[in-house]
C-alpha positions as CSV (number, residue, x, y, z in Angstrom):
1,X,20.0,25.9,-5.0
2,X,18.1,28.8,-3.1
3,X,14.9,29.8,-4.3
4,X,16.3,33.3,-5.0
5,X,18.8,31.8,-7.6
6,X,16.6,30.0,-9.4
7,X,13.9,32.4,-9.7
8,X,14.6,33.2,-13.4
9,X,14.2,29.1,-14.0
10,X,10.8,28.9,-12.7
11,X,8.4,27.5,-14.7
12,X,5.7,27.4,-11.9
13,X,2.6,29.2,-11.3
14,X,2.2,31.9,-8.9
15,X,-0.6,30.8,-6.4
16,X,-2.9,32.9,-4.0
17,X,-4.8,31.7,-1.4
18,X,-7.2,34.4,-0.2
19,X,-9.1,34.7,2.8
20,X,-10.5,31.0,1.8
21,X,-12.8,29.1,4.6
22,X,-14.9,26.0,3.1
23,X,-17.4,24.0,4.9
24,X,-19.2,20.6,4.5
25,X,-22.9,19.7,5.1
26,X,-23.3,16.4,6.5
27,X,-27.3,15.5,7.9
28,X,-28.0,19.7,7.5
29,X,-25.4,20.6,9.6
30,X,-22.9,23.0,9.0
31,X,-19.1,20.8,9.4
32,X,-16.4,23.9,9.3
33,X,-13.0,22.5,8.1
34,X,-11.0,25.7,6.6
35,X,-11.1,29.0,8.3
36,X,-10.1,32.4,7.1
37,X,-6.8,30.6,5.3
38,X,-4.4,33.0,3.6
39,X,-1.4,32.1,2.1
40,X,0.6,33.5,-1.0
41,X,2.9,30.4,-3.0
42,X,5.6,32.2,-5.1
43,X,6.4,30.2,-8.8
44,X,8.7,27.6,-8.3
45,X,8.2,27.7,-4.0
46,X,8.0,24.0,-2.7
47,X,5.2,24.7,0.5
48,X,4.5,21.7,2.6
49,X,1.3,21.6,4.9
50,X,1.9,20.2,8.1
51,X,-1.2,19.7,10.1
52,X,-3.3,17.2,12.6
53,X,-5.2,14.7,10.5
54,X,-8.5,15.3,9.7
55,X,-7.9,19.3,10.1
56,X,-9.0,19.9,6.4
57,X,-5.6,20.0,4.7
58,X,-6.2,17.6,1.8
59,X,-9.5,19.6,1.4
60,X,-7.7,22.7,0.8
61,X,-5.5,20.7,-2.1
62,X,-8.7,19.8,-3.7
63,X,-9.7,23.5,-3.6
64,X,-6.3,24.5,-5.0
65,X,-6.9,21.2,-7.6
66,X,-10.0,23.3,-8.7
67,X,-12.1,19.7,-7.8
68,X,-14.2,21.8,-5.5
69,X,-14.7,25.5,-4.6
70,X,-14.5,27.3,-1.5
71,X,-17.3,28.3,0.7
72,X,-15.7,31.9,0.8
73,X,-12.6,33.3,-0.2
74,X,-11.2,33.4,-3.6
75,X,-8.1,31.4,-5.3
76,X,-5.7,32.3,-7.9
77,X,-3.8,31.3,-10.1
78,X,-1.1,33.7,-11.7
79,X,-3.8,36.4,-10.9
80,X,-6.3,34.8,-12.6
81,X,-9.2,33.3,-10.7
82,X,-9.2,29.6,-10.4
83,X,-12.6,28.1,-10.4
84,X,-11.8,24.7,-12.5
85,X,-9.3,21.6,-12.8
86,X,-6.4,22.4,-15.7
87,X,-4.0,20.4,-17.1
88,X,-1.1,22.8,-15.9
89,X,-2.2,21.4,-11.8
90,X,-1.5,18.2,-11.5
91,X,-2.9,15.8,-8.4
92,X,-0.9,12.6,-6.9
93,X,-3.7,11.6,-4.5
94,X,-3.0,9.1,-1.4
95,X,-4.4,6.3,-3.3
96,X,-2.8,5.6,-6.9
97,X,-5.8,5.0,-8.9
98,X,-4.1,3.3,-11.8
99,X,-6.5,2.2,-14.7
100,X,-6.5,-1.7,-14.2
101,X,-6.7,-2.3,-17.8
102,X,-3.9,-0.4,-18.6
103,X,-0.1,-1.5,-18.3
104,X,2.1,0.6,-16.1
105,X,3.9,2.0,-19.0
106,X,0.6,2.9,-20.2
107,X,-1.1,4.7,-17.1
108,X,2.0,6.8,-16.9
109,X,1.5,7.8,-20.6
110,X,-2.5,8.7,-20.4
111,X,-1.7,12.7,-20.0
112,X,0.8,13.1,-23.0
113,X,-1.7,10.4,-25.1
114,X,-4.7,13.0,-24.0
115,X,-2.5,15.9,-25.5
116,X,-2.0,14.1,-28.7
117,X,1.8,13.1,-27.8
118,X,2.4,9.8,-29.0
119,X,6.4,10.4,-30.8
120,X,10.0,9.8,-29.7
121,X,10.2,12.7,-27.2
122,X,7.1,11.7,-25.3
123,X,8.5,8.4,-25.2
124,X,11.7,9.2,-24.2
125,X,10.4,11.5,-21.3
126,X,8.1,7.9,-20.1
127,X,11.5,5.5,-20.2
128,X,13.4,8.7,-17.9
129,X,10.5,8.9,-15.8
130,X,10.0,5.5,-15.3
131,X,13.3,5.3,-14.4
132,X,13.5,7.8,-11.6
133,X,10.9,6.1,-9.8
134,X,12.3,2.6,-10.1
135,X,9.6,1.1,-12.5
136,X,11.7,0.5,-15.9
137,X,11.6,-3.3,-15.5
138,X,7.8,-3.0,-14.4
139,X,7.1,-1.1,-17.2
140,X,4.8,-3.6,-18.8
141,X,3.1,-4.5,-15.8
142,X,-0.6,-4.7,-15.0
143,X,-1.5,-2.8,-12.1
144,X,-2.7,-5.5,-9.8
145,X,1.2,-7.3,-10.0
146,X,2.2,-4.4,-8.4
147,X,2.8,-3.2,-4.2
148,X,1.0,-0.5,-2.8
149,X,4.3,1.5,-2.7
150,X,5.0,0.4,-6.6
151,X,1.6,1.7,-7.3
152,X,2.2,5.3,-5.8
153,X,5.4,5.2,-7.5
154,X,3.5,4.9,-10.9
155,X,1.3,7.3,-9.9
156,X,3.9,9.9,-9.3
157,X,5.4,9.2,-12.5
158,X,1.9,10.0,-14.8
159,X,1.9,13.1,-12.8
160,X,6.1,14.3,-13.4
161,X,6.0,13.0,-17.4
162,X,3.5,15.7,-18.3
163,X,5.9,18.8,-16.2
164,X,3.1,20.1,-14.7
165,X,3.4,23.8,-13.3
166,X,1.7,23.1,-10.3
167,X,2.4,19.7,-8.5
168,X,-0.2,19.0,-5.4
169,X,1.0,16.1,-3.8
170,X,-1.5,14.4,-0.9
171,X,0.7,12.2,1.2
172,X,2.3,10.8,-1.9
173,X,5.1,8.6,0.1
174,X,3.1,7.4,2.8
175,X,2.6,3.9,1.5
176,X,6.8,3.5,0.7
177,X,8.8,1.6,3.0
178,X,11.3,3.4,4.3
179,X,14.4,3.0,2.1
180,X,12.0,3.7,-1.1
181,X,10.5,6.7,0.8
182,X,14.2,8.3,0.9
183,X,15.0,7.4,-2.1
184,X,11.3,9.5,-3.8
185,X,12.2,12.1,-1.7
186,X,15.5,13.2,-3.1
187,X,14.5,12.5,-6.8
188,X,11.0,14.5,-6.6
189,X,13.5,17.3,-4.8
190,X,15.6,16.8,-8.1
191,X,13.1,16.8,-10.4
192,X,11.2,19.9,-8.8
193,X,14.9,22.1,-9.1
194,X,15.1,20.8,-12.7
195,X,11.7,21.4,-13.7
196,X,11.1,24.3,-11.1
197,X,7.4,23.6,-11.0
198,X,5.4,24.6,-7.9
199,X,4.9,22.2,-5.2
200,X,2.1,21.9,-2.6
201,X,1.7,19.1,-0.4
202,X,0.5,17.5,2.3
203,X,2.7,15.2,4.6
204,X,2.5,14.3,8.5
205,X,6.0,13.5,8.3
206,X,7.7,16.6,10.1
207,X,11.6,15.5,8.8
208,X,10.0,15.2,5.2
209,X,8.3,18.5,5.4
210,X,11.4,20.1,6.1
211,X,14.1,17.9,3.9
212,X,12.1,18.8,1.2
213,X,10.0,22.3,1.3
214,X,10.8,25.9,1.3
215,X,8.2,26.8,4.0
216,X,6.7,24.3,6.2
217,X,2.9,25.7,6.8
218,X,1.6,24.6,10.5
219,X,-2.1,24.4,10.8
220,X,-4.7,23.6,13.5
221,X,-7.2,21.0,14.2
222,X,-10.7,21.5,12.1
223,X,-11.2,24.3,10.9
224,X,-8.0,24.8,10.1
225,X,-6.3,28.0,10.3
226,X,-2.7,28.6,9.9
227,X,-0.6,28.5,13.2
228,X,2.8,29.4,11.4
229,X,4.8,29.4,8.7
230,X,8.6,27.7,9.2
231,X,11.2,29.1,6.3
232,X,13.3,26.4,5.8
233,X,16.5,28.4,5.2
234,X,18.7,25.5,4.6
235,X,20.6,24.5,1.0
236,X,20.0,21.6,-1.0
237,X,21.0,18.5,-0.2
238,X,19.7,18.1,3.1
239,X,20.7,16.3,6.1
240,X,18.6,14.6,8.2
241,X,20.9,15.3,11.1
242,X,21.6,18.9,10.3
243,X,21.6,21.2,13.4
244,X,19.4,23.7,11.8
245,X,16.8,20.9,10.7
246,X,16.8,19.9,13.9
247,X,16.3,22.6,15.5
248,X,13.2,23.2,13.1
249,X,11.7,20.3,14.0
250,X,11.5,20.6,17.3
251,X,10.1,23.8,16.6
252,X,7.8,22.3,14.7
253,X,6.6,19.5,17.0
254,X,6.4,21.9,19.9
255,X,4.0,24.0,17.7
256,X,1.8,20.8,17.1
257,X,2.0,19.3,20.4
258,X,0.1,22.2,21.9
259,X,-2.4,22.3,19.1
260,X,-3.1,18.9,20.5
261,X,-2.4,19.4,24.1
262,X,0.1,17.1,24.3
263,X,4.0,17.0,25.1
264,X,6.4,15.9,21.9
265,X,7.8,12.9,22.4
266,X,9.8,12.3,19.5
């Protein structure tokens, strides 16, 4: 499915990124980690940030998260300005943060509980959920009988049960062995072309960036500005060993390697 078919599906929120730089204080000195970062998300789009670590992209997901505001620049969402979280934005953070004292089943359920769904449907959409991510027979389980990668895995599923319309994901597959990694990939690609919700995230995972995402955005090391913006013009499913993935990856790489001086070697 291209994004232009399913345009009329979308149930995402339009995001604009203007002109935004942010900066942190740390022992009264100035630490720049954004810089003069535009970028406009269409409803629906899948964007994936691509960047060196520690060049301020999970910092900019907080920003679009509404958890912090920008030093200068403006957000929006839908053309309204965005200056606080909202239940329509929906984080998956790298760490799972799972209530301890609340079963699996439970955690996922927090956000339809908070809205004052407790019937059939809301149930119904936990045991799919559940489901997708492999967690139907751990559905009862405390948090601490759970792996790190089961743990993500419950955390993605409290953030798909309540459809959000904006899905900012921070490096949600980095602690799943590989197999399970695949696996997440393809059904968060299914469930974003069911649900059509906008997607941001965060990955330093080239292949994933571009098995997944519309546009791959390439930034620099601190302060990050944007280097380029790859459109991934290829149809769904996606093939790791597609010539035109390939090609885009390299393309990609190239584009890092000289942020960081350095020759691709993969």
């Amino acid at each position: 499915m291209t994004l232009a078919a399913a345009t009329e599906q979308d149930n995402g929120l339009a995001l604009t990124i203007n002109h935004v730089s942010h900066q942190f204080w740390l022992e009264n000195e100035s630490l720049p980690v954004l810089q003069q970062v535009s970028l406009e998300v269409k409803p629906g789009e899948f964007v994936a940030l691509l960047g060196p670590s520690g060049c301020g992209k999970s910092t900019l997901l907080r920003l679009v998260a509404g958890l912090d505001l920008p030093t200068e620049g403006e957000i929006f969402e839908d053309n309204i300005p965005l200056t606080a979280p909202d239940p329509s934005r929906v984080v998956v953070f790298q760490d799972p943060t799972l209530y301890p004292w609340r079963t699996v089943r439970d955690n996922v359920a927090l956000g339809l509980q908070a809205q004052g769904k407790r019937d059939a449907s809301a149930s119904q959409r936990i045991d799919s959920v559940l489901e997708r991510v492999g967690l139907t027979q751990f559905a009862n389980a405390w948090p601490r009988q759970l792996s790190g990668g089961m743990a993500q895995r419950a955390a993605l599923a409290r953030a798909l049960v309540n459809k959000p319309r904006l899905l900012i994901l921070d490096e949600p597959l980095g602690k799943l062995d590989s197999l399970t990694r695949i696996r997440m990939q393809r059904e968060l690609v299914s469930l974003w072309q069911e649900q059509r919700f906008t997607t941001l995230m965060v990955t330093h995972d080239v292949e994933e960036a571009l098995l997944m995402a519309n546009r791959v955005v390439v930034f620099s090391a601190r302060p990050a500005k944007i280097l380029e913006i790859i459109h991934v013009d290829v149809p769904f499913p996606r093939r790791r060993n597609d010539p035109q993935l390939i090609a885009l990856r390299t393309r990609a790489l190239a584009q890092l390697g000289a942020e960081l001086n350095e020759e691709p070697g993969l």
